[in-house]
C-alpha positions in Angstrom: -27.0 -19.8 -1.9 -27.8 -17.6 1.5 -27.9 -20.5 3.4 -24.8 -22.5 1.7 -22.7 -19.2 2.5 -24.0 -19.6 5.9 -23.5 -23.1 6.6 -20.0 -22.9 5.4 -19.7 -20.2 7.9 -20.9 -22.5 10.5 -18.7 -25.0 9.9 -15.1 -23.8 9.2 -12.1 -25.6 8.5 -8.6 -24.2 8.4 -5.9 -25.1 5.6 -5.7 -28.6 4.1 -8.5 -29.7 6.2 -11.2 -28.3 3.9 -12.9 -31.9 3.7 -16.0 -31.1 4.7 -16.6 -27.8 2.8 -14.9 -29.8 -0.1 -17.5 -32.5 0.2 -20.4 -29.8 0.5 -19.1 -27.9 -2.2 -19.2 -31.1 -4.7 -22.8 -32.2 -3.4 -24.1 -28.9 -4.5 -22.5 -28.9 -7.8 -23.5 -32.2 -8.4 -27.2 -32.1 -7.5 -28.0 -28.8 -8.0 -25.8 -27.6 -11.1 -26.0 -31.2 -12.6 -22.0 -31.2 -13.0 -20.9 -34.7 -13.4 -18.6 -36.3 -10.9 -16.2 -37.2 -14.1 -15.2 -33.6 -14.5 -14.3 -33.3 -10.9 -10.3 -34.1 -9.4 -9.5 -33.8 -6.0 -5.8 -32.2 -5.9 -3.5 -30.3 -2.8 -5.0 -32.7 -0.6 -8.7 -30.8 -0.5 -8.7 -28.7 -3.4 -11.3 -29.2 -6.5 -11.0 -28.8 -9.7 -14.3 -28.7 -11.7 -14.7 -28.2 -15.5 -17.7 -27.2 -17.2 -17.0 -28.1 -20.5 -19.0 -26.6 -23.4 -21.8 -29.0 -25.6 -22.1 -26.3 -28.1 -21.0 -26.1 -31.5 -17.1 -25.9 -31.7 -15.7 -22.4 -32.4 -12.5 -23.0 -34.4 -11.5 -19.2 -34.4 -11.7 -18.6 -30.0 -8.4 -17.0 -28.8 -9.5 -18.1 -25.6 -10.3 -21.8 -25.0 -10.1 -22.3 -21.0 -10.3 -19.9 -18.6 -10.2 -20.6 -14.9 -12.1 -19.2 -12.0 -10.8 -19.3 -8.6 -12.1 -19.6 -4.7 -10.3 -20.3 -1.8 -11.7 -22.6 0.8 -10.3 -22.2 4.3 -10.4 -20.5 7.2 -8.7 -18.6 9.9 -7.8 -20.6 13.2 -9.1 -17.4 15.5 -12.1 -17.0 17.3 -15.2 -15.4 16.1 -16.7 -12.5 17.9 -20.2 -12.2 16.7 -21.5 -14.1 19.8 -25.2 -13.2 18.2 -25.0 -14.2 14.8 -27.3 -16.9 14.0 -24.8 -19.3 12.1 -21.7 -18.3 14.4 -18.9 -20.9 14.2 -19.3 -24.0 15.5 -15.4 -25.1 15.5 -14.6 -22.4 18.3 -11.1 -21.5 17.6 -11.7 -21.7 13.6 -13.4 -19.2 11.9 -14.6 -17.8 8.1 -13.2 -14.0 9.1 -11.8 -13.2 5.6 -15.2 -14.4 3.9 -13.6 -17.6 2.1 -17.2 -18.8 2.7 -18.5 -15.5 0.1 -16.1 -16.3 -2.3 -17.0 -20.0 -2.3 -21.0 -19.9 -2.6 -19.9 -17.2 -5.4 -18.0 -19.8 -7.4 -20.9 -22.6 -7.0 -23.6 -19.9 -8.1 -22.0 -19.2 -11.5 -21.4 -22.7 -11.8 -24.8 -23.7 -11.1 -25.9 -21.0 -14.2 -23.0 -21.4 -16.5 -23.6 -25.4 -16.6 -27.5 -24.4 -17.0 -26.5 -23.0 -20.2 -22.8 -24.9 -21.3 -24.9 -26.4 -24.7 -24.0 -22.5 -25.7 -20.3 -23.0 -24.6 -18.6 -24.0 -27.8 -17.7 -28.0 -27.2 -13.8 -26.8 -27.5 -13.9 -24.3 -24.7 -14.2 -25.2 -20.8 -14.9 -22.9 -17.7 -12.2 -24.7 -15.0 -13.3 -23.7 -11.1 -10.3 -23.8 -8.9 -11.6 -24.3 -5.5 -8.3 -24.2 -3.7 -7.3 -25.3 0.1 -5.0 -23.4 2.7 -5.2 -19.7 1.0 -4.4 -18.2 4.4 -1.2 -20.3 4.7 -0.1 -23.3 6.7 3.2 -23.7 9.5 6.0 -25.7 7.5 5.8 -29.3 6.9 1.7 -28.9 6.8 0.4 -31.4 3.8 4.2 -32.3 3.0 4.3 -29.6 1.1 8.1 -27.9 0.3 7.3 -24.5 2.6 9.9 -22.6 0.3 7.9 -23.7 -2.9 4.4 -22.8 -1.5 4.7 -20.1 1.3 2.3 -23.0 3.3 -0.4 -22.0 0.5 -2.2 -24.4 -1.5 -1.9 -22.6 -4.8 1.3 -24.0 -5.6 0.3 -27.0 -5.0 -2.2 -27.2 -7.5 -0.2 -25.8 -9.8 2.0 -28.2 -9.3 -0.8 -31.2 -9.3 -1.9 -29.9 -12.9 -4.9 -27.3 -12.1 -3.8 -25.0 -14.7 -2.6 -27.6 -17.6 -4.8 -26.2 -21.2 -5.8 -23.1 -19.0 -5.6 -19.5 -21.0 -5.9 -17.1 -18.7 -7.1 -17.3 -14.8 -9.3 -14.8 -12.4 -10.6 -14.3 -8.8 -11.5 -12.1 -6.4 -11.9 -10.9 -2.8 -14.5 -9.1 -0.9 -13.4 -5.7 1.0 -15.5 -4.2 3.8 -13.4 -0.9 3.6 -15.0 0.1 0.2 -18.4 0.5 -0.6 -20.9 -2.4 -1.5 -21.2 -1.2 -5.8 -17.5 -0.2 -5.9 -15.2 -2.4 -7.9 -11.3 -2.4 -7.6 -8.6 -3.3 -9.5 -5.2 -1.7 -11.4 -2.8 -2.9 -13.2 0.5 -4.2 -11.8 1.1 -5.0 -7.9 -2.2 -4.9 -6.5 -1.5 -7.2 -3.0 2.1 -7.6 -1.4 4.9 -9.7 -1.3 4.9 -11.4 1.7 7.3 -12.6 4.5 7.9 -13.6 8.0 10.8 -12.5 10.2 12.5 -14.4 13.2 14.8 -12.9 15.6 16.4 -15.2 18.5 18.8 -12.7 20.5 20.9 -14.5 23.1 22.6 -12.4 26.0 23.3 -13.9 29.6 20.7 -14.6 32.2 20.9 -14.5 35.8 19.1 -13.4 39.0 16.5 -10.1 38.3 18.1 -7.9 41.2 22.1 -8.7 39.6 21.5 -7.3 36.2 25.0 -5.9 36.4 26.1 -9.4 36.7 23.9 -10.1 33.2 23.9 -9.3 29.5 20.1 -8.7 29.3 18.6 -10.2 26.3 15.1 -8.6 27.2 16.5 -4.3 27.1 18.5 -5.1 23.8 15.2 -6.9 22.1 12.9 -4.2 22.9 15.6 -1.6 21.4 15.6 -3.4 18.4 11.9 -3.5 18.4 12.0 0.1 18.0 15.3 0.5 15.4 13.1 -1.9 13.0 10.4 0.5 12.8 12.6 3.0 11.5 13.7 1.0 8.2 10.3 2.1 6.7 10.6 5.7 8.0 14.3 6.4 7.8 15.7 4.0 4.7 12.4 4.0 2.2 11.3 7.2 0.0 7.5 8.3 0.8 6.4 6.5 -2.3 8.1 3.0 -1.1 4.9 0.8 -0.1 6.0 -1.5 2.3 5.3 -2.3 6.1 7.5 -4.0 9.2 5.5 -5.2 11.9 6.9 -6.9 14.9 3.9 -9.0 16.0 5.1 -11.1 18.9 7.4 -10.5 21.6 8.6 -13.8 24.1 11.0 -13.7 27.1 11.4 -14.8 29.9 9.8 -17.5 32.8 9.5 -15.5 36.1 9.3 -12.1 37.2 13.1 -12.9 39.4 14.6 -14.1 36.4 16.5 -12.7 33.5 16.1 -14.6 30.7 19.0 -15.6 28.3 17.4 -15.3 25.7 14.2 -12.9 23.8 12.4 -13.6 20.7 10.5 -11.3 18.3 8.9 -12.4 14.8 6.7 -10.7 12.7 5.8 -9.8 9.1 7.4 -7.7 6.0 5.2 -6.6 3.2 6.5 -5.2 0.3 5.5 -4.5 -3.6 9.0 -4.0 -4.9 12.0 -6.3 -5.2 14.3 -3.2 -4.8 12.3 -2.4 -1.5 12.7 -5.5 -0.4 16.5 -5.8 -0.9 16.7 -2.3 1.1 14.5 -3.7 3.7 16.3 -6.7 4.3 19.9 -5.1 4.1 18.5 -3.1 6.8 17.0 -5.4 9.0 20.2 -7.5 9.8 22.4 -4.3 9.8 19.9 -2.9 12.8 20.1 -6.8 14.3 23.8 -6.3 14.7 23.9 -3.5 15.0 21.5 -3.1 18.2 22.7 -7.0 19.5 26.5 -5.9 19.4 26.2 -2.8 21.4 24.1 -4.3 24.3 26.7 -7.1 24.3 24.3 -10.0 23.1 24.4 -11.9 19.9 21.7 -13.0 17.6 20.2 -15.2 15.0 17.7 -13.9 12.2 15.8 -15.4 9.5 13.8 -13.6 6.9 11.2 -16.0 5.0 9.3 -15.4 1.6 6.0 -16.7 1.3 3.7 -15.2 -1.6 4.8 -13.0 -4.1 3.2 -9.9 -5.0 0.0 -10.4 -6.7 0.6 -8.7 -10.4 -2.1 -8.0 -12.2 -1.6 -8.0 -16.8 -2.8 -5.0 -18.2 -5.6 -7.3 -20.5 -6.9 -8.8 -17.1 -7.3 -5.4 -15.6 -8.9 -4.3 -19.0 -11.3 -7.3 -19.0 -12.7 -7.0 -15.2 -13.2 -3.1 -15.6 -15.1 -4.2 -19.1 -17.4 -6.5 -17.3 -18.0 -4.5 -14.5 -19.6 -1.7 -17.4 -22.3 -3.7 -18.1 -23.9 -4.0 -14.6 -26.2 -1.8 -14.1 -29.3 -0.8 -11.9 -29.7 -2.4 -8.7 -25.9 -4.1 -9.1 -24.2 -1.5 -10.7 -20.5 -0.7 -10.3 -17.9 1.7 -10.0 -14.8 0.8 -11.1 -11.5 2.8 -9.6 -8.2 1.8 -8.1 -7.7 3.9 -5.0 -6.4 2.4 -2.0 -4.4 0.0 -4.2 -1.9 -1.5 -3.7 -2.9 -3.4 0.1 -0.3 -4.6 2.3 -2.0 -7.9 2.2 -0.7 -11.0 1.0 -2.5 -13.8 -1.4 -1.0 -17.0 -3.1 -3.3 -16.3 -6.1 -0.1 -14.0 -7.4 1.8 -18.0 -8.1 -1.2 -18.3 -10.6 -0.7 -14.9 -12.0 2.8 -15.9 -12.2 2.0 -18.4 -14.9 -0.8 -17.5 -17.0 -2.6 -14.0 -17.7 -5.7 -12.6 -15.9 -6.4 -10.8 -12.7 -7.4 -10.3 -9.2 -10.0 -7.9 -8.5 -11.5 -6.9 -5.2 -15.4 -6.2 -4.5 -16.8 -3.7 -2.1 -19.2 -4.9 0.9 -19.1 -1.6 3.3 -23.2 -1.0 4.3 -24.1 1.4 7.2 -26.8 -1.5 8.2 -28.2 -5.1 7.9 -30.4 -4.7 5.1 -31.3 -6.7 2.2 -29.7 -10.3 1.6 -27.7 -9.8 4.3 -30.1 -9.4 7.1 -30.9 -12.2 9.4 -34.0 -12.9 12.2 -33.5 -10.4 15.0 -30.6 -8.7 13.1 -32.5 -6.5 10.9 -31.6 -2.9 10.6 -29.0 -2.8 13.0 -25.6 -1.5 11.9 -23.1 -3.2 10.1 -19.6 -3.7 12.2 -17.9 -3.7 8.7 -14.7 -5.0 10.4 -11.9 -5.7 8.2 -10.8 -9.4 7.1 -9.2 -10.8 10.3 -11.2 -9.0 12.7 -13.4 -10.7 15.5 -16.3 -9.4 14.4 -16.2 -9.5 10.5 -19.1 -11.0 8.6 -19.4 -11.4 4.9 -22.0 -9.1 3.4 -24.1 -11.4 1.5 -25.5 -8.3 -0.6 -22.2 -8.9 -2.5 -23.1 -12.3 -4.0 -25.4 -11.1 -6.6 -22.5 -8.3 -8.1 -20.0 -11.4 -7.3 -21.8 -14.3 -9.5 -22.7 -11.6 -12.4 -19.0 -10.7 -12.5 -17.7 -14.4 -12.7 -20.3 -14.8 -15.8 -19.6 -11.7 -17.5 -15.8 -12.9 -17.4 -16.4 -15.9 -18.9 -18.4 -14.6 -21.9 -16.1 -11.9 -22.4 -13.4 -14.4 -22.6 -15.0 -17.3 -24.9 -17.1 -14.3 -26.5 -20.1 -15.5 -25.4 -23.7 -14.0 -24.5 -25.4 -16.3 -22.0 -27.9 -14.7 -19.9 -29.1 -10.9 -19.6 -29.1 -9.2 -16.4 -32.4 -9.4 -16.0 -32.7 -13.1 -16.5 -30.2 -13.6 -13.6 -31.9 -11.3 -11.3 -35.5 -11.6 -11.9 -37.7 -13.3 -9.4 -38.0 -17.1 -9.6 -41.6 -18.6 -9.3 -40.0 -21.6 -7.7 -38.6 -19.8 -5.0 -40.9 -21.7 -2.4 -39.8 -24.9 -3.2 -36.3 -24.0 -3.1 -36.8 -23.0 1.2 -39.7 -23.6 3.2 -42.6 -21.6 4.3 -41.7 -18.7 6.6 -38.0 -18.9 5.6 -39.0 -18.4 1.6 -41.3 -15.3 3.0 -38.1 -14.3 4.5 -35.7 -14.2 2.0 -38.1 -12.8 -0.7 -38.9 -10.0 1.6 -35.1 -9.5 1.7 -34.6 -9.6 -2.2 -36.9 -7.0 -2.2 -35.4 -4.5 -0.1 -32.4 -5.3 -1.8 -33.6 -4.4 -4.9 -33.2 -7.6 -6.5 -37.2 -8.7 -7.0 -38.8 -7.4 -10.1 -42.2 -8.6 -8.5 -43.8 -11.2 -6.1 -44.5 -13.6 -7.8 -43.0 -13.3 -11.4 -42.7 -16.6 -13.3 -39.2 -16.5 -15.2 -39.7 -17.6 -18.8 -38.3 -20.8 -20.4 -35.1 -21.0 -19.7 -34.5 -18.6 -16.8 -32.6 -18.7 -13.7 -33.7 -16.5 -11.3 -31.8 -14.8 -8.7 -34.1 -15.5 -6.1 -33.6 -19.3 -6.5 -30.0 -19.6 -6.8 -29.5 -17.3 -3.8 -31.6 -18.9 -1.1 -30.3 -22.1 -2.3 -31.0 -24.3 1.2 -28.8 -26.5 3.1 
C-alpha cells in the first residue's frame, strides 16, 4: 500500500473532483481485495460506498449489525513544498497536505484483509467503507450542493444520498504530526471545532491619497477593527472558553494615490460551545459598529456556519481506547487525550450527529526518515513534521501499520469478532517479491525491518495469512 499512498499523493484532486482517486481506489478493491463491483455505489458526486458483507453463519443475538468506516478523499488546492520528495505533486497548485492520501490507503488495507476473511463475518452483519469527497470544504454552489446544509463538505451529502441507511454506529480517524508516532488520541465530547467563516465589507468615502481630510477612510477604520476583534477571545471569553478569531485576509485598495471606498477582511471562528459562540458573535457585530460608526464608515457582516463540532459518545471513545489495548510490541499505543480539543474543523461531526461512534486521531511525529516512511536518497534525514496545511507536510507512512490494525480491531470489537492475530497481520509475507519488483521489493523489506515490522527474511505466512509486508508495498 506504500506505493498506492504514494501515487495518490502524486496525483491530488481537490473536493468533488476525486474521480481519479475514486477510480484508483475501486480498481484496488476490486482486484486486489476481490470486493465485487455490486457492493459498490457512487454517491456526492465522487464518494464510494463499499460494503463487505459477511458469508458467515448468521449471528441472531449481534447488538451491532453494520458499522461504517470512513476516509476522506481530497485534497488541498495549495502548493506543495517538498521540492525533493520523490512522488511530489503533479497537479501543482493541488496538493495531499492533510494526508487524505494516509487515511485512504488505510481504509483499502483493512478492506483488502477484512474481505480476505468476511466467510467469518456473520452473513447478517456488514463492514460499510465511506470513502467521502470534499472533506476540506468547497466555495458555495460547488456540486449543487445547499452550502448552508453541507458547510461545502461532502459528508452531508452522503448522508443525504443514503451512506448511513442500516448503519449502527460509525468511525474514522486523522493522522497528527504534533504527537508522537505510538500515541493514540481521543476523549469524550468536543474533540474538533465548530466551524465558521466571517465577512466584513466596510464602506467609508474614497478620494485622492494626499486629501484624506476630504475622505472617510475605509482602510484606518478596517485595520482598527482588525485589532478590536482580537480582543473578543481575550476580553469577552473566561480562560477555559476554547475558541479562536482569526482575520486571515485583508483587501483594499487599487493604487498607492488612491483611497479606497471600500476594505474587506474575512476570516475564521472556531468554537466548541454554543454559548461561546453566541458570545462571540454578539461581540463581533457589536465591535463592527462599534469601530465603523466612530471612524464615520458603515459596514456589512456576515458570519457563516460550516461544520459542527465533532462530538465524540462516551461508548465510541470507550471502544477506540479498547482497541488500542491490544496492540502491542512494535505497534503499540498509548492512549491519552491531551491537547484535545483542536481548533480544527471536520464534517465527520454531521455523521456523529446521526449515529454513535468516534473520531480518533493517530500520532506520526518521528525525529527522522526511517522505516516505511523512508524513500531513495531520503533516508535518515529529519522529518519536517509540519502540521496539516503546511508546505512541507508529508504523511508518515510508519502510521499505516497502527492505522489498518485499528480499523480491524474496531470492527471485531463491534460485530464481536476475532479475525486475525497481530502477528498474522504483521508477519513477513513470502510473496513479497511478486507483489514489487527486484530492487524496489529489497527496498521495502529492508524498510519493514528497520521498522520493526519483519519477523524474518524470508518467513512464509501459514495458510491463511496476510502479511504485512504484502499489503503494505502493495504496487501501483
Amino acid at each position: 500500500l506504500i506505493g498506492l499512498r504514494r501515487e495518490i499523493h502524486m496525483h491530488p484532486e481537490p473536493g468533488f473532483q476525486e474521480v481519479r482517486t475514486q477510480g484508483r481506489v475501486k480498481e484496488v478493491l476490486v482486484k486486489f481485495a476481490g470486493i465485487p463491483e455490486c457492493q459498490m455505489r457512487t454517491v456526492a458526486i465522487t464518494g464510494l460506498i463499499v460494503d463487505i458483507k459477511g458469508t458467515g453463519p448468521p449471528n441472531a443475538e449481534a447488538k451491532v449489525k453494520c458499522v461504517a468506516l470512513r476516509s476522506d478523499l481530497d485534497a488541498l488546492t495549495m502548493k506543495e513544498g517538498n521540492n525533493g520528495l520523490p512522488y511530489r505533486s503533479k497537479n501543482e497548485g493541488i496538493a495531499h497536505m492533510c494526508g487524505h492520501d494516509g487515511h485512504i490507503t488505510a481504509l483499502v488495507g483493512a478492506a483488502i484483509l477484512l474481505q480476505k476473511r468476511s466467510d467469518r463475518i456473520p452473513s447478517n452483519c456488514t463492514v460499510r467503507l465511506l470513502f467521502q469527497p470534499a472533506e476540506e470544504s468547497t466555495p458555495p454552489g460547488t456540486g449543487g450542493y445547499d452550502f448552508e446544509k453541507t458547510g461545502g463538505g461532502g459528508a452531508m451529502p452522503m448522508i443525504m444520498e443514503g451512506c448511513l441507511e442500516g448503519v449502527d454506529e460509525v468511525y474514522g480517524w486523522h493522522n497528527w504530526p504534533t504527537w508522537n508516532l505510538g500515541e493514540v488520541v481521543v476523549k469524550t465530547g468536543s474533540v474538533m471545532a465548530h466551524t465558521c467563516n466571517f465577512k466584513v465589507v466596510v464602506t467609508g468615502r474614497g478620494g485622492h491619497g494626499s486629501q484624506p481630510q476630504a475622505c472617510i477612510d475605509p482602510v484606518i477604520c478596517t485595520a482598527n477593527l482588525v485589532g478590536a476583534l482580537q480582543t473578543i477571545v481575550s476580553r469577552a471569553l473566561p480562560s477555559s472558553a476554547n475558541a479562536v478569531v482569526t482575520v486571515a485576509q485583508f483587501h483594499a485598495g487599487e493604487r498607492d494615490n488612491v483611497i479606497p471606498d471600500t476594505a474587506t477582511i474575512s476570516g475564521t471562528i472556531r468554537d466548541v460551545d454554543q454559548r461561546v459562540f453566541d458570545t462571540i458573535k454578539r461581540r463581533f457585530n457589536e465591535l463592527v459598529n462599534g469601530v465603523c460608526k466612530a471612524y464615520g464608515c458603515t459596514a456589512e457582516a456576515k458570519i457563516s456556519s460550516m461544520y459542527p463540532a465533532v462530538v465524540n459518545h462516551e461508548m465510541g471513545k470507550e471502544v477506540v481506547e479498547r482497541c488500542a489495548a491490544k496492540l502491542t510490541g512494535p505497534v503499540a499505543l498509548k492512549a491519552h487525550s491531551e491537547g484535545l480539543p483542536l481548533m480544527g474543523g471536520e464534517d465527520f461531526s454531521f455523521f456523529l450527529q446521526q449515529r454513535p461512534g468516534c473520531f480518533f486521531f493517530l500520532g506520526t511525529q518521528e525525529l527522522l526518515l526511517r522505516g516505511l516512511s523512508s524513500y531513495d536518497g531520503g533516508e535518515d534525514t529529519p522529518r519536517s513534521n509540519c502540521i496539516c496545511h503546511g508546505t512541507t507536510y508529508d504523511f508518515n507512512d510508519n502510521v499505516l501499520p497502527r492505522a489498518v490494525l485499528m480499523l480491524l480491531r474496531i470492527v471485531e470489537d463491534r460485530l464481536g469478532l476475532d479475525l486475525y492475530s497481530q502477528d498474522e497481520v504483521l508477519s513477513a509475507s513470502g510473496n513479497l517479491t511478486t507483489t514489487v519488483a527486484g530492487g524496489e521489493a529489497k527496498r521495502q523489506r529492508m524498510a519493514l525491518r528497520r521498522a520493526g515490522l519483519e519477523c524474518g527474511p524470508r518467513a512464509e505466512p501459514s495458510a491463511g495469512r496476510v502479511g504485512c509486508s504484502a499489503f503494505l508495498v502493495l504496487s501501483a
